[in-house]
PyMOL commands that place a pseudoatom at each C-alpha (Angstrom):
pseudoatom trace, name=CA, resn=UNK, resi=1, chain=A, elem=C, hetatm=0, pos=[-105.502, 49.390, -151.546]
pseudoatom trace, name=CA, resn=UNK, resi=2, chain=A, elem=C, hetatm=0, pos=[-104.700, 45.627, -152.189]
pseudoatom trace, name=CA, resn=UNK, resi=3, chain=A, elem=C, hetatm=0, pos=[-105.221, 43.464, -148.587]
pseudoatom trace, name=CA, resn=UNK, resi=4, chain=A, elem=C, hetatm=0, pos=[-102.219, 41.254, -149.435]
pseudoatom trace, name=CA, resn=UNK, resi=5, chain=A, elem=C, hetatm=0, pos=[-98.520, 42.727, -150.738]
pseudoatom trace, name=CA, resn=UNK, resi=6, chain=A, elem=C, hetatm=0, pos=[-96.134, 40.310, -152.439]
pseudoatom trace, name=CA, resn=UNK, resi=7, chain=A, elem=C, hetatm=0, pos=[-92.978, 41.200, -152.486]
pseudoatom trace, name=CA, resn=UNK, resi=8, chain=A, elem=C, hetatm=0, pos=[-90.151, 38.988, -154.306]
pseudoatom trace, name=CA, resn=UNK, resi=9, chain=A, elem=C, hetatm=0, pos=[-86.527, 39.473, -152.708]
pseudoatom trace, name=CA, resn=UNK, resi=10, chain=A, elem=C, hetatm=0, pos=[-83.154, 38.022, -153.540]
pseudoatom trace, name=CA, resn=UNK, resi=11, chain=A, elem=C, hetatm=0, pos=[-82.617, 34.201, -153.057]
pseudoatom trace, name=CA, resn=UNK, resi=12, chain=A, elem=C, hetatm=0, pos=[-86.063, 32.967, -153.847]
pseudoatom trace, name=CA, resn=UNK, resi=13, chain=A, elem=C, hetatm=0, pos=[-87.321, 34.796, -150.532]
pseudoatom trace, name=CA, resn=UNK, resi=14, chain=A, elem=C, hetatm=0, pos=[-91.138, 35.722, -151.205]
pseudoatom trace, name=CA, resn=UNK, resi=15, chain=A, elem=C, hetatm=0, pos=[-92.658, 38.303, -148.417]
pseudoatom trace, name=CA, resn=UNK, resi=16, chain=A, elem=C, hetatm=0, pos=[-96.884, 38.177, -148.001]
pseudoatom trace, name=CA, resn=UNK, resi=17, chain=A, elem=C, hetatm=0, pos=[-97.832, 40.907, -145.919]
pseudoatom trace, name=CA, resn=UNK, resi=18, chain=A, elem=C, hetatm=0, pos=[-101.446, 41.223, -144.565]
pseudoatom trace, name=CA, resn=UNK, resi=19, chain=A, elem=C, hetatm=0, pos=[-102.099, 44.618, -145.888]
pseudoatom trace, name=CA, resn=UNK, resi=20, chain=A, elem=C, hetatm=0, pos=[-104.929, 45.804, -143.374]
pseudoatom trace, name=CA, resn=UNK, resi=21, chain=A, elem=C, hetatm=0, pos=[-103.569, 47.280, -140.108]
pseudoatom trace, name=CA, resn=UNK, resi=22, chain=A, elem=C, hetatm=0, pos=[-106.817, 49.684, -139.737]
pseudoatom trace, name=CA, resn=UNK, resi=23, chain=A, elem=C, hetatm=0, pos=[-108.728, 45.789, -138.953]
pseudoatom trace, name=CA, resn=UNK, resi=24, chain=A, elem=C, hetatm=0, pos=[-105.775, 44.094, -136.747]
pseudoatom trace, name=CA, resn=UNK, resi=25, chain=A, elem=C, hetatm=0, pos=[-105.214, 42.460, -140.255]
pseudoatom trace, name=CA, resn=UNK, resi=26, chain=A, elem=C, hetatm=0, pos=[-108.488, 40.666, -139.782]
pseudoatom trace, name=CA, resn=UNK, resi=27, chain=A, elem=C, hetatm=0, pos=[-108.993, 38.128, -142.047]
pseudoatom trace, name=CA, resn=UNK, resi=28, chain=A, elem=C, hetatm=0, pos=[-111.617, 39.071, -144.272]
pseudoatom trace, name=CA, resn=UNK, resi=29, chain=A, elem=C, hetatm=0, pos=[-113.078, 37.468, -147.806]
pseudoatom trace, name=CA, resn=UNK, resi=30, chain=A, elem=C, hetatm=0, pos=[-110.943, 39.171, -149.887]
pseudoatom trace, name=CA, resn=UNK, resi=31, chain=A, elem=C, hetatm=0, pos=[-107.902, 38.651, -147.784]
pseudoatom trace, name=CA, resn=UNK, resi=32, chain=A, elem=C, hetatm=0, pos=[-108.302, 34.713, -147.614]
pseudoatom trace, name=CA, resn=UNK, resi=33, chain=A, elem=C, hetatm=0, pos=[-108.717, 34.617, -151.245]
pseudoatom trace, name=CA, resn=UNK, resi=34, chain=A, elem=C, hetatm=0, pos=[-105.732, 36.666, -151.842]
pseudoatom trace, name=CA, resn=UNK, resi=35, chain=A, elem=C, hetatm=0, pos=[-103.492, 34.554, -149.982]
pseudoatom trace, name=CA, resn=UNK, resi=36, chain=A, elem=C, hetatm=0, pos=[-104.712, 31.083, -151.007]
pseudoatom trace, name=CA, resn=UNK, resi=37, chain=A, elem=C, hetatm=0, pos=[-104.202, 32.573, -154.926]
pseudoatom trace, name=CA, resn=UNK, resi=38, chain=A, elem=C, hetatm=0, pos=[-100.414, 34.155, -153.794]
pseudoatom trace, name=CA, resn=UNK, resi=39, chain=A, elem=C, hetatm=0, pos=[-99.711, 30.089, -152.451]
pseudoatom trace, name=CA, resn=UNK, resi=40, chain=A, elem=C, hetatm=0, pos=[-101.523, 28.812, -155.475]
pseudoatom trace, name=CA, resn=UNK, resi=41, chain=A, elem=C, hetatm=0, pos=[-98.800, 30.611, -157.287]
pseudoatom trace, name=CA, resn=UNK, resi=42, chain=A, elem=C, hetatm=0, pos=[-95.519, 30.006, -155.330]
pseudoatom trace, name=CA, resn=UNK, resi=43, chain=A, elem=C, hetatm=0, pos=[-96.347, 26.512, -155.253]
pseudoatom trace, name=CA, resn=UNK, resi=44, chain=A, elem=C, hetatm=0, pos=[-95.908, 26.544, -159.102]
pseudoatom trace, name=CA, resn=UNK, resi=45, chain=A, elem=C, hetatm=0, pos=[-92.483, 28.555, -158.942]
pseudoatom trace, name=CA, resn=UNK, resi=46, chain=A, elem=C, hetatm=0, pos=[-89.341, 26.905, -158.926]
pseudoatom trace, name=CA, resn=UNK, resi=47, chain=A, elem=C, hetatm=0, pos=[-86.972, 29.623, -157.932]
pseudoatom trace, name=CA, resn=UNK, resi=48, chain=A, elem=C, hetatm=0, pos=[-89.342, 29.846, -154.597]
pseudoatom trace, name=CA, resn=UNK, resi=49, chain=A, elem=C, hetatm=0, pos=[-87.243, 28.880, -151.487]
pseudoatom trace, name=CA, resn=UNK, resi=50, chain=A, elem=C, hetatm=0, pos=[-88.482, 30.646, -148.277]
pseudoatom trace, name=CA, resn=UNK, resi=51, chain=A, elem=C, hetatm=0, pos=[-92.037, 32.273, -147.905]
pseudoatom trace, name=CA, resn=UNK, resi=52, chain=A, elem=C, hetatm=0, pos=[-92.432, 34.992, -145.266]
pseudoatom trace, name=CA, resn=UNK, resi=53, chain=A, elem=C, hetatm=0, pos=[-95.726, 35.838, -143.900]
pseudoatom trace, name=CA, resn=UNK, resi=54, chain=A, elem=C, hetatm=0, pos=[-96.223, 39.300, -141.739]
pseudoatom trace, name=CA, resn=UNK, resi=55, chain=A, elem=C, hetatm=0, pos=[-98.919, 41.612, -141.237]
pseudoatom trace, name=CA, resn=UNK, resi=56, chain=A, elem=C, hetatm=0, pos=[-98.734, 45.386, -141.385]
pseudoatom trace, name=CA, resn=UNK, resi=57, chain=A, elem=C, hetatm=0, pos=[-98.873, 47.751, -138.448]
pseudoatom trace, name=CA, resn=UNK, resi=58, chain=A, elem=C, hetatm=0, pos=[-98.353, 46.681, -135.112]
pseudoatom trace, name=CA, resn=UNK, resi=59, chain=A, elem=C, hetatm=0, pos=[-100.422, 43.055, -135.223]
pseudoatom trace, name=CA, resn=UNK, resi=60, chain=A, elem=C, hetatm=0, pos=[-100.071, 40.247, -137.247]
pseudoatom trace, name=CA, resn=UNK, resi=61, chain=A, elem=C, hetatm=0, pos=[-103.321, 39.172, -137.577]
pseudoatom trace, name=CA, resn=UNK, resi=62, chain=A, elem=C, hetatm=0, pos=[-106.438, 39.263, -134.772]
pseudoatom trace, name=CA, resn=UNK, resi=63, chain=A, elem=C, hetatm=0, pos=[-108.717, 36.592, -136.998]
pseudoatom trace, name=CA, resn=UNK, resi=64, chain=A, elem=C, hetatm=0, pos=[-111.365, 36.325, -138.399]
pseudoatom trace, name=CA, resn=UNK, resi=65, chain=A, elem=C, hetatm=0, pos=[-113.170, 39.887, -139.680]
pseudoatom trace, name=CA, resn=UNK, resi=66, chain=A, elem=C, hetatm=0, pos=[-116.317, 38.998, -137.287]
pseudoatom trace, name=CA, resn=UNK, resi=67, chain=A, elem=C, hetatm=0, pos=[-118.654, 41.896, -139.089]
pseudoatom trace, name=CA, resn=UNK, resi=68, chain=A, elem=C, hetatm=0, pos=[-117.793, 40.347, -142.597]
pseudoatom trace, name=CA, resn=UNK, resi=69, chain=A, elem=C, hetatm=0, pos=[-118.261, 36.799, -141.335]
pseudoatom trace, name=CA, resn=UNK, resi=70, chain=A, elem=C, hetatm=0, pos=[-121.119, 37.910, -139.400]
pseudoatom trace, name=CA, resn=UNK, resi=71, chain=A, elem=C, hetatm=0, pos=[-122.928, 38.415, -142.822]
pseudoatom trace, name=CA, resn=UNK, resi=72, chain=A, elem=C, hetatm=0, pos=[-122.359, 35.035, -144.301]
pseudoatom trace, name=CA, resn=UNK, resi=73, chain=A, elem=C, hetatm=0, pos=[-120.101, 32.362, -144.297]
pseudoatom trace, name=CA, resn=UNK, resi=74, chain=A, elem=C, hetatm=0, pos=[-117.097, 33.490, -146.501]
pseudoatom trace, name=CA, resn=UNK, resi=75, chain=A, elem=C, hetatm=0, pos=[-114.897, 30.814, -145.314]
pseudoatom trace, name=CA, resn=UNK, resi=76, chain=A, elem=C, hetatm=0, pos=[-116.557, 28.476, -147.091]
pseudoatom trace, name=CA, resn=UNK, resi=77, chain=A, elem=C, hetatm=0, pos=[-116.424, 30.510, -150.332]
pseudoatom trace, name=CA, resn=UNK, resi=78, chain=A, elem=C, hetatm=0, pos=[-112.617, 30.811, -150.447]
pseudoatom trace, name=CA, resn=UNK, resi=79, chain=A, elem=C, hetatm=0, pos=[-112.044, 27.010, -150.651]
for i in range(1, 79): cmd.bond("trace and resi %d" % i, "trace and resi %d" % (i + 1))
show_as sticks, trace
zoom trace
């Protein structure tokens, strides 16, 4: 299951959703890395207007994934 969903609406809208509501939406490795290629990419697009970014479930997002950052420092590595 992908951690980030793009979803391209009418009107240049663009819709990132944090795809992991079993973790708060934590931000994990993959996550971070996901999102800074999905900006990477609208930044590049012309018909972009609006970019709309929600998590799934009932939180947004609680942070950082503390057992994944715990292990090293992925931060860093997404940069």
């Amino acid at each position: 299951m992908p951690t980030l969903l793009v979803e391209r609406l009418e009107d240049g809208v663009i819709v990132l959703t944090l795809n992991r509501p079993k973790q708060q939406n934590a931000m994990n490795h993959e996550l971070a890395v996901s999102i800074a290629s999905a900006f990477r990419e609208i930044s590049s697009d012309p018909t972009a207007r609006c970019v709309v970014l929600r998590g799934s479930g009932k939180h947004f997002c609680s942070g950082a994934d503390l057992t994944e950052a715990a292990n090293g420092d992925w931060y860093s590595q997404t940069r």
